[in-house]
C-alpha positions as a Python dict, from the first residue, in 0.01 Angstrom:
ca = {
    (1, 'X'): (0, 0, 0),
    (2, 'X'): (371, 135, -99),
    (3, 'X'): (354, 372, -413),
    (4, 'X'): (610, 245, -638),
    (5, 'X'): (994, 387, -639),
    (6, 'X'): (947, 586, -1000),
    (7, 'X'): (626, 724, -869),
    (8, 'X'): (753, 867, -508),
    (9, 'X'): (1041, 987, -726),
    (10, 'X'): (774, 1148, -977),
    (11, 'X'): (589, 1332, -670),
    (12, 'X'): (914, 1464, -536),
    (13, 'X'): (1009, 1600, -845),
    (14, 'X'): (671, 1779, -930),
    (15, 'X'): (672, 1898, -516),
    (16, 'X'): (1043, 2045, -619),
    (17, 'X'): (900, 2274, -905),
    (18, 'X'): (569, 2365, -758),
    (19, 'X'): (798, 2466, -465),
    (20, 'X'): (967, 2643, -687),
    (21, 'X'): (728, 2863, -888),
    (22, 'X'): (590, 2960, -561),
    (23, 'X'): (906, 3113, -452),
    (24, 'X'): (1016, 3272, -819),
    (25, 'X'): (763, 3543, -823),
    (26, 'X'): (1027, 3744, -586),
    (27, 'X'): (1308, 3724, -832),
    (28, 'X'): (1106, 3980, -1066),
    (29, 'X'): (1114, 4221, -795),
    (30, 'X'): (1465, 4063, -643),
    (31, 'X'): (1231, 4040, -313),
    (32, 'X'): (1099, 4361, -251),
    (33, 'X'): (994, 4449, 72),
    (34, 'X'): (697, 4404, 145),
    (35, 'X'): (588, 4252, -148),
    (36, 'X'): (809, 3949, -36),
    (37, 'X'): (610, 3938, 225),
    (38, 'X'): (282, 3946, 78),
    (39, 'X'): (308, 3681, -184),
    (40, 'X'): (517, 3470, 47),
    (41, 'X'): (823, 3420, -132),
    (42, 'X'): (1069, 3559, 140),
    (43, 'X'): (1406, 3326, 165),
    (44, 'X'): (1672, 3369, 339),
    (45, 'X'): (1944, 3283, 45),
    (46, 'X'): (1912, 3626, -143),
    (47, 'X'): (1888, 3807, 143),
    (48, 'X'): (2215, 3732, 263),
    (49, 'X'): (2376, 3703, -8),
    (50, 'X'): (2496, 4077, 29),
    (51, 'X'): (2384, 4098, 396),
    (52, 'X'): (2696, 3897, 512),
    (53, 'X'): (2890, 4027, 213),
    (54, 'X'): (2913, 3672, 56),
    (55, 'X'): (2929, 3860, -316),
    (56, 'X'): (3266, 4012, -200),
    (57, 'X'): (3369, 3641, -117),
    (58, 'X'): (3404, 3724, 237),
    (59, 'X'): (3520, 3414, 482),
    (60, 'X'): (3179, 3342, 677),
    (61, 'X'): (3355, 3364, 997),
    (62, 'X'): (3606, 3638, 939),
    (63, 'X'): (3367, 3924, 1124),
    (64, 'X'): (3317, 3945, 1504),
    (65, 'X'): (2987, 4132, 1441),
    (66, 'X'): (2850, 4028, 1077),
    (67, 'X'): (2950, 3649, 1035),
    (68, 'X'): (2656, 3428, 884),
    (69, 'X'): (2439, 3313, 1176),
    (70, 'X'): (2458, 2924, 1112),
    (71, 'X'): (2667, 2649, 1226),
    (72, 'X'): (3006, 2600, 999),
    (73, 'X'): (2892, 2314, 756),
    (74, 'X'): (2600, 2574, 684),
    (75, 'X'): (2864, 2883, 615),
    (76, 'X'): (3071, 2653, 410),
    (77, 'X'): (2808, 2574, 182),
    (78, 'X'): (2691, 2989, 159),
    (79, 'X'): (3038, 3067, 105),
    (80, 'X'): (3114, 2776, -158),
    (81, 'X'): (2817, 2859, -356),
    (82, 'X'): (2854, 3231, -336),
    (83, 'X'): (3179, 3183, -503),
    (84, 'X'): (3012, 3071, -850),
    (85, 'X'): (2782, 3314, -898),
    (86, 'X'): (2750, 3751, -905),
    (87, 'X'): (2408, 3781, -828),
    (88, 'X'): (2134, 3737, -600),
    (89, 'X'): (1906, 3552, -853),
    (90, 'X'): (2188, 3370, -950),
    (91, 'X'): (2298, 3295, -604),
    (92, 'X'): (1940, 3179, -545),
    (93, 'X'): (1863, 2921, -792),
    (94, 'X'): (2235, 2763, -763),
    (95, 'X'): (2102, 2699, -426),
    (96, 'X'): (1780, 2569, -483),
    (97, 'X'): (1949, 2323, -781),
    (98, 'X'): (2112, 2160, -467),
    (99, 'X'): (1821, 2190, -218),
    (100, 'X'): (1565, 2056, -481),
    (101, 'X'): (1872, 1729, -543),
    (102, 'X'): (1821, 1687, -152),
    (103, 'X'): (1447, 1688, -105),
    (104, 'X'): (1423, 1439, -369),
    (105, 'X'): (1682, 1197, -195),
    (106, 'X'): (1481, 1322, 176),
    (107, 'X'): (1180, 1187, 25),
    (108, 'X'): (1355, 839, -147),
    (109, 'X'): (1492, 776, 201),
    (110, 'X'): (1185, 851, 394),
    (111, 'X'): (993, 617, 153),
    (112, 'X'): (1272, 344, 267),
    (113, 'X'): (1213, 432, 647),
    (114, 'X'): (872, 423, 638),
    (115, 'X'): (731, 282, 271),
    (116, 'X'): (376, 264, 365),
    (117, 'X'): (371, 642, 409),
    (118, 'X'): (668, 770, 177),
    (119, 'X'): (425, 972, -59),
    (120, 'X'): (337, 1180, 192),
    (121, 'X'): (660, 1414, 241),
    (122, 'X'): (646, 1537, -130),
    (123, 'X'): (267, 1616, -91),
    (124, 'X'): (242, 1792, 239),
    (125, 'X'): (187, 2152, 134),
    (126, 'X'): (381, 2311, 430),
    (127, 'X'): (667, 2070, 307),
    (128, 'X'): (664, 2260, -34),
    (129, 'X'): (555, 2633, 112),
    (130, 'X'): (865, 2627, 312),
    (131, 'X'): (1103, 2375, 91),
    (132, 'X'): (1403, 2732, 7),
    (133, 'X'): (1351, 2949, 235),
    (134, 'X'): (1653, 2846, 427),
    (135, 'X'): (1944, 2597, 384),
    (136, 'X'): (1791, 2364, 615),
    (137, 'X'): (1779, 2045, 405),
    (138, 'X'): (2169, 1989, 486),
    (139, 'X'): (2111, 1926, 795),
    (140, 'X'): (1788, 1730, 778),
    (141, 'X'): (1871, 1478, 544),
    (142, 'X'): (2182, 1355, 748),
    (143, 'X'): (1970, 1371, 1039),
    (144, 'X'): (1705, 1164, 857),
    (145, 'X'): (2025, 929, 756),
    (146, 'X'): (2157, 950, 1106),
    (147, 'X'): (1786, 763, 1248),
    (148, 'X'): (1751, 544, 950),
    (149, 'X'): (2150, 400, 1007),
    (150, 'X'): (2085, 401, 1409),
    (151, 'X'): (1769, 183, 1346),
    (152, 'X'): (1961, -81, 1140),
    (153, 'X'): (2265, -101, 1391),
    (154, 'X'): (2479, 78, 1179),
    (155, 'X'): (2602, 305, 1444),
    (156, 'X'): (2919, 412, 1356),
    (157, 'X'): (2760, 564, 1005),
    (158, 'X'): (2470, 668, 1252),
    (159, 'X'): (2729, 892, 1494),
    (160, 'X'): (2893, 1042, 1164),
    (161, 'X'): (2593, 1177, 1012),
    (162, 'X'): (2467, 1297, 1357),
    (163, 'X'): (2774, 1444, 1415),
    (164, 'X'): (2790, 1632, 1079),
    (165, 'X'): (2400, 1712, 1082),
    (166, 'X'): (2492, 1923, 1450),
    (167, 'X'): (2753, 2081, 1285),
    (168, 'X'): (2510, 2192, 1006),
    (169, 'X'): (2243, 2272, 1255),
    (170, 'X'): (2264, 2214, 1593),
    (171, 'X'): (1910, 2071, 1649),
    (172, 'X'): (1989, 1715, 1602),
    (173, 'X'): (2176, 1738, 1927),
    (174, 'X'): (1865, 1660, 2093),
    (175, 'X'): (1803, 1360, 1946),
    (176, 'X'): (2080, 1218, 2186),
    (177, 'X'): (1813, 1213, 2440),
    (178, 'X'): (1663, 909, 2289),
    (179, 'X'): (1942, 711, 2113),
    (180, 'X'): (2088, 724, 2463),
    (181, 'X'): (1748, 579, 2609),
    (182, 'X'): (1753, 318, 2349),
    (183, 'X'): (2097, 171, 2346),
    (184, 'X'): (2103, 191, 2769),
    (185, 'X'): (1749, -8, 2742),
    (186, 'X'): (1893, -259, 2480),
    (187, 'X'): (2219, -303, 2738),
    (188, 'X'): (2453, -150, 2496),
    (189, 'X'): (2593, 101, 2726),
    (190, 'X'): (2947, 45, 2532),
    (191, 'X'): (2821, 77, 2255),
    (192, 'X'): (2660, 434, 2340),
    (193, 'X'): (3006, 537, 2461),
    (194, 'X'): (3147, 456, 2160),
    (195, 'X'): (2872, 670, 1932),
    (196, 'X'): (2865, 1000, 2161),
    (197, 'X'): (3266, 941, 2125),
    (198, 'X'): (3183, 980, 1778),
    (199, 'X'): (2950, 1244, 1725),
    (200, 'X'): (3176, 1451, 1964),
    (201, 'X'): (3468, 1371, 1753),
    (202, 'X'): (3325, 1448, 1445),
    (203, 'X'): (3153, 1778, 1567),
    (204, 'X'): (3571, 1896, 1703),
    (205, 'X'): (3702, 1768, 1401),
    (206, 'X'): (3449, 2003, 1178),
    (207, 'X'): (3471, 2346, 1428),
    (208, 'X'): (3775, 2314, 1629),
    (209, 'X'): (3953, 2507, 1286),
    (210, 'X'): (3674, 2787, 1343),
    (211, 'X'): (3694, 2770, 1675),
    (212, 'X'): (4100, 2829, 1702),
    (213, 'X'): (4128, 3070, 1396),
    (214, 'X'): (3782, 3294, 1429),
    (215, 'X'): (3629, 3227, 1760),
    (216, 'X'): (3425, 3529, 1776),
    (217, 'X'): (3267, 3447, 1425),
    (218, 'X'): (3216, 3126, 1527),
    (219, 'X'): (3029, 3193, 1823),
    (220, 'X'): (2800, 3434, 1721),
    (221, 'X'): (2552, 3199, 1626),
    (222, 'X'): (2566, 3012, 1958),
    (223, 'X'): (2582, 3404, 2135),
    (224, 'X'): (2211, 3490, 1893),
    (225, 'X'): (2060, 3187, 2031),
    (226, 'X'): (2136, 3228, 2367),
    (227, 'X'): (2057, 3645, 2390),
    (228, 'X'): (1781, 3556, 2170),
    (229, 'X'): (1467, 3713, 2301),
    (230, 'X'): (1118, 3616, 2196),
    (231, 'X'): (1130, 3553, 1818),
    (232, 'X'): (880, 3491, 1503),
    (233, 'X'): (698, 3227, 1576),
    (234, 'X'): (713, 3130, 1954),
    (235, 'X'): (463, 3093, 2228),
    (236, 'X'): (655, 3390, 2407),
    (237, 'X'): (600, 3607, 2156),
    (238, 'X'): (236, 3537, 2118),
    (239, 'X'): (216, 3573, 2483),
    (240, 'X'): (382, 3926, 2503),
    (241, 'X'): (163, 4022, 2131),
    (242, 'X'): (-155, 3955, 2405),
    (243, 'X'): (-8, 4129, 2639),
    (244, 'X'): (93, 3811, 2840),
    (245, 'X'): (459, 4010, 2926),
    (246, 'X'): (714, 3777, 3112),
    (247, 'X'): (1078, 3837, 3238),
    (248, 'X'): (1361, 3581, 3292),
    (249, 'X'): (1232, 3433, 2937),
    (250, 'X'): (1589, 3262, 2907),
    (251, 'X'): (1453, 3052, 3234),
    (252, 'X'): (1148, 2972, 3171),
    (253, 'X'): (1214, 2889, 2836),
    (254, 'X'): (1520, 2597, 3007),
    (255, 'X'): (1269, 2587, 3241),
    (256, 'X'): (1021, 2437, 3027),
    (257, 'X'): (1263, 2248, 2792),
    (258, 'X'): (1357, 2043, 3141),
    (259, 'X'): (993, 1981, 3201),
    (260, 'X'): (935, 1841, 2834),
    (261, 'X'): (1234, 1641, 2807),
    (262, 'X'): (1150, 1502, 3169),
    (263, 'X'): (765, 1400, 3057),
    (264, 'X'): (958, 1250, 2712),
    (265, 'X'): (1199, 1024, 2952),
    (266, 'X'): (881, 890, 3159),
    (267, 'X'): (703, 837, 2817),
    (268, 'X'): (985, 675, 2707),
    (269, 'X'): (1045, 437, 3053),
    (270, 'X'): (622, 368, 2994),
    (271, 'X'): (721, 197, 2661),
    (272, 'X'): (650, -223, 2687),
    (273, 'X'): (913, -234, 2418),
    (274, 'X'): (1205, -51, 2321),
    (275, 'X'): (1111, 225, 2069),
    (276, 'X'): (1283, 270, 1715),
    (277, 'X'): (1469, 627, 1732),
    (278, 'X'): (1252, 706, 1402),
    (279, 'X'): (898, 641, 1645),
    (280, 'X'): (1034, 890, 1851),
    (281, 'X'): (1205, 1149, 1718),
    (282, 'X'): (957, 1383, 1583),
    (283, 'X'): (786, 1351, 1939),
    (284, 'X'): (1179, 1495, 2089),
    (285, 'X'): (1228, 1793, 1813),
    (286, 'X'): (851, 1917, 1809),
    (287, 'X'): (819, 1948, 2156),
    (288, 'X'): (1170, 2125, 2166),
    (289, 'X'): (1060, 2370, 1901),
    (290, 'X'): (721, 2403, 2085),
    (291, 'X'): (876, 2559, 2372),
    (292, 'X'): (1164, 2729, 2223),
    (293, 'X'): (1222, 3109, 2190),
    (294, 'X'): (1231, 3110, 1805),
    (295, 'X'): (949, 2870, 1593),
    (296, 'X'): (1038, 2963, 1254),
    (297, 'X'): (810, 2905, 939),
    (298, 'X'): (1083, 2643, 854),
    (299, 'X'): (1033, 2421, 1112),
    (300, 'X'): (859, 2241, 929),
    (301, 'X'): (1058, 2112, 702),
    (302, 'X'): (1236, 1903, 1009),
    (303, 'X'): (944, 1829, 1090),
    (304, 'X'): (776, 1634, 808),
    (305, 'X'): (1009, 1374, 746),
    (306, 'X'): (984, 1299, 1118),
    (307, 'X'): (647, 1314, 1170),
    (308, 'X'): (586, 1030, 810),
    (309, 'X'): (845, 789, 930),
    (310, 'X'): (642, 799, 1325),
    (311, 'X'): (361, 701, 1168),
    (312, 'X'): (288, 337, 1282),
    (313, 'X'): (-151, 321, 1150),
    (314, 'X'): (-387, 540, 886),
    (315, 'X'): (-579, 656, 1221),
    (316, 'X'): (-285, 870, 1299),
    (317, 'X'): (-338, 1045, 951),
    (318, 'X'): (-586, 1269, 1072),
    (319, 'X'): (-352, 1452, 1345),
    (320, 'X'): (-80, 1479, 1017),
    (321, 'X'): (-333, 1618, 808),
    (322, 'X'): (-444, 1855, 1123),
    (323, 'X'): (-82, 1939, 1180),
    (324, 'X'): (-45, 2028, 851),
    (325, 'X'): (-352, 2285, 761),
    (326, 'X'): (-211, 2442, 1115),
    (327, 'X'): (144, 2443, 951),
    (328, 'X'): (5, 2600, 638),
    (329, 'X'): (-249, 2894, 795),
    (330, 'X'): (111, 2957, 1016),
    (331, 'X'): (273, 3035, 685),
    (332, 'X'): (7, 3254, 550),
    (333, 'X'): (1, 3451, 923),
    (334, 'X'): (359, 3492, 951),
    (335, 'X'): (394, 3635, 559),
    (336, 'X'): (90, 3859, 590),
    (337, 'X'): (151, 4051, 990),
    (338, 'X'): (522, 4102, 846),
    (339, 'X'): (397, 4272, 531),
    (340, 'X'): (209, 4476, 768),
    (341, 'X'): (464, 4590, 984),
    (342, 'X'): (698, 4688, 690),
    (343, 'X'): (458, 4884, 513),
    (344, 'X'): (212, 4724, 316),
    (345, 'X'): (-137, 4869, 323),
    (346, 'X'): (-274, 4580, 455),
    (347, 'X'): (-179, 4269, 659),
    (348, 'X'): (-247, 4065, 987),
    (349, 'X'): (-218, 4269, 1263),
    (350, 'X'): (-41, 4182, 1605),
    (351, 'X'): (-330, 3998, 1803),
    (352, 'X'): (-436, 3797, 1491),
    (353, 'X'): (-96, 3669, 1432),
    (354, 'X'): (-58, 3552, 1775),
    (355, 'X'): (-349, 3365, 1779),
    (356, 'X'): (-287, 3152, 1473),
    (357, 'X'): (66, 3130, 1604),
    (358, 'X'): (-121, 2951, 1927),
    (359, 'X'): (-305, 2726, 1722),
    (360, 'X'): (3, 2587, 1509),
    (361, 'X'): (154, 2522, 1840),
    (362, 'X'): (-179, 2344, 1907),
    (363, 'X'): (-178, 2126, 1597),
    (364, 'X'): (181, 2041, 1674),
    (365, 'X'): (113, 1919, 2038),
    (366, 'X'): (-191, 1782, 1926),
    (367, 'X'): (20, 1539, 1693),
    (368, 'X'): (278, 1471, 1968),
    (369, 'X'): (-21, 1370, 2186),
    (370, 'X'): (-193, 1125, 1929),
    (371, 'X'): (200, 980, 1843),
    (372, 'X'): (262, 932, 2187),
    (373, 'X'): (-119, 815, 2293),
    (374, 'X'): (-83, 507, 2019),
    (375, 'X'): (294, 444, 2140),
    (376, 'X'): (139, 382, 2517),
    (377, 'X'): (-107, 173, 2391),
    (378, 'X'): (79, -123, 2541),
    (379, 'X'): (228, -21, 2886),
    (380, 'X'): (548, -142, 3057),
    (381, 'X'): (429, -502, 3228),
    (382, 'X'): (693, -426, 3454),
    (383, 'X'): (527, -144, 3613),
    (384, 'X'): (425, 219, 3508),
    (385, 'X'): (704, 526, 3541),
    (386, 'X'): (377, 732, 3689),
    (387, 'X'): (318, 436, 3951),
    (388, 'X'): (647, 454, 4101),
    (389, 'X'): (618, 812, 4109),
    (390, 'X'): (312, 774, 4317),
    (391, 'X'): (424, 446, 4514),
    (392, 'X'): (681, 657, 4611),
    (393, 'X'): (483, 942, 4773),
    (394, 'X'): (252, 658, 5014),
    (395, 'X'): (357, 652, 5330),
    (396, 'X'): (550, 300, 5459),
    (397, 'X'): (306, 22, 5649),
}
């Protein structure tokens, strides 16, 4: 049964400050290193604040070699709220005020998704560990608009908030995988014309100014994620901390992101009906992150909202709940091996952290597996994807 609106509201509210007081103990020590690390209350905000000189009201973009490392809706909204405030606890809570206004709303429209289920986002504990420790939540909630518009044939509001939620963060981009499947399978090809029209549109309209008056600063973010060798949080860097070492990681991570997104296409062809794009999604963007060269702690904060409006039966919460306690021993690893390595006394060394980094990866894919497992419950009458595959390989009579 659907918790009432005022409740969900109440939860979301309460997840807001607890999130909160978790992450305040580092503005008595304006986040010392390492204690930062050791009480977990790191965030990205503060420390850029003066990083990408933001207090001296520099443009975002302006530098070829220190412009902020986000996509330009991102910048804008560092820059803007840099420009009301002097300081880096100041700078901090301004930015929290409008993170907390945006999980609250994330959680409202979740609940509207997916009612049966909305009081789960503002109780998930790796929801709240991770809620400001990046400007994330501008992206997700018009992502999490984006699917709920697409689902109710409003694309044209659906290609907007796409559009703008790439040029916030450029993870929603894969999401086209599936609206594409959806509209071709529901004989709209015109109409799937018309909304990657759109989102292209609106993603030129928002960096073409960026990309004509500081290109350099604009690219660097694209230029970090493609140089970007094995980062916090991946399954190549818990490889290499085992002493796993591979080359050509820029391959076989593409490599591997071909191979998922192929197994997500036959998954989607083994469908008997046409999926909704909010069934699906968390299925496309975990399995992206999974293989990516960077997993960071706040993931998870995409994550959530996708993974409560997939839900489709109460046997699927165990997997969440799984997911979840993976999600939240991740958080405590990550914290505790970097306090170690930038000199606390004691920590999580190397071969621990990789090993818990391996088992969130785990309860992630173990998630995918039990969305995807209920979704093929009914098969495609018309035939199987994996029959043709093997039909094809028999010889003719």
């Amino acid at each position: 049964m659907a918790l009432r609106f005022k409740a969900v509201l109440a939860l979301a509210v309460l997840a807001s400050l607890i999130s909160f007081v978790k992450f305040s103990h580092c503005q008595a020590t304006t986040w010392a290193t390492p204690d930062q690390y050791i009480h977990a209350c790191y965030s990205d905000i503060p420390s850029l604040f003066s990083a990408r000189a933001l207090d001296k009201n520099q443009w975002p973009y302006s530098s070829d070699t220190n412009a902020v490392e986000y996509p330009v809706l991102t910048g804008m909204v560092m820059f803007a709220t840099a420009a009301l405030v002097n300081s880096p606890i100041a700078y901090f809570n301004l930015n929290v005020f409008f993170l907390t206004f945006l999980f609250v709303a994330l959680v409202l429209i979740t609940r509207r998704i997916k009612p049966e289920f909305g009081y789960l986002l503002p109780v998930a504990p790796a929801m709240l560990a991770s809620l400001f420790i990046n400007w994330d939540l501008w992206a997700i909630i018009t992502m999490v608009l984006a699917i709920y518009w697409f689902d109710r044939k409003s694309d044209l509001y659906s290609a907007l908030a796409i559009g703008i939620s790439i040029s916030t963060k450029f993870l929603p981009i894969f999401l086209l995988l599936p609206i594409a499947f959806i509209m071709w399978r529901q004989n709209r090809v015109k109409d799937l014309i018309k909304y990657l029209a759109t989102t292209i549109g609106i993603w030129l309209v928002v960096n073409l100014p960026f990309m004509l008056t500081t290109p350099t600063g604009w690219w660097r973010f694209y230029k970090l994620n493609l140089e970007r060798t094995a980062d916090w949080g991946s399954i190549w860097l818990a490889l290499n901390q085992l002493g796993v070492g591979l080359t050509n990681l820029n391959y076989l991570s593409l490599l591997l992101l071909l191979i998922g997104m192929t197994a997500i296409a036959v998954f989607l062809f083994e469908l008997k009906t046409t999926p909704t794009l909010a069934s699906v999604a968390f299925i496309v963007l975990a399995t992206v992150m999974v293989v990516s060269k960077v997993y960071s702690p706040q993931y998870v904060l995409w994550l959530t909202p996708l993974a409560v409006i997939a839900l489709s039966s109460s046997k699927e919460l165990p997997a969440f709940w799984i997911w979840q306690c993976g999600e939240i021993i991740y958080h405590i690893a990550i914290w505790q091996h970097i306090a170690l390595v930038t000199g606390a006394h004691f920590g999580l060394p190397a071969g621990g952290y990789a090993w818990l980094t391996l088992l969130r990866i785990a309860t992630s894919l173990y998630l995918v597996w039990t969305l995807i497992k209920s979704a093929l419950q009914a098969r495609n009458p018309q035939g199987s994807a994996f029959d043709l595959l093997f039909e094809a390989s028999k010889a003719y009579p």
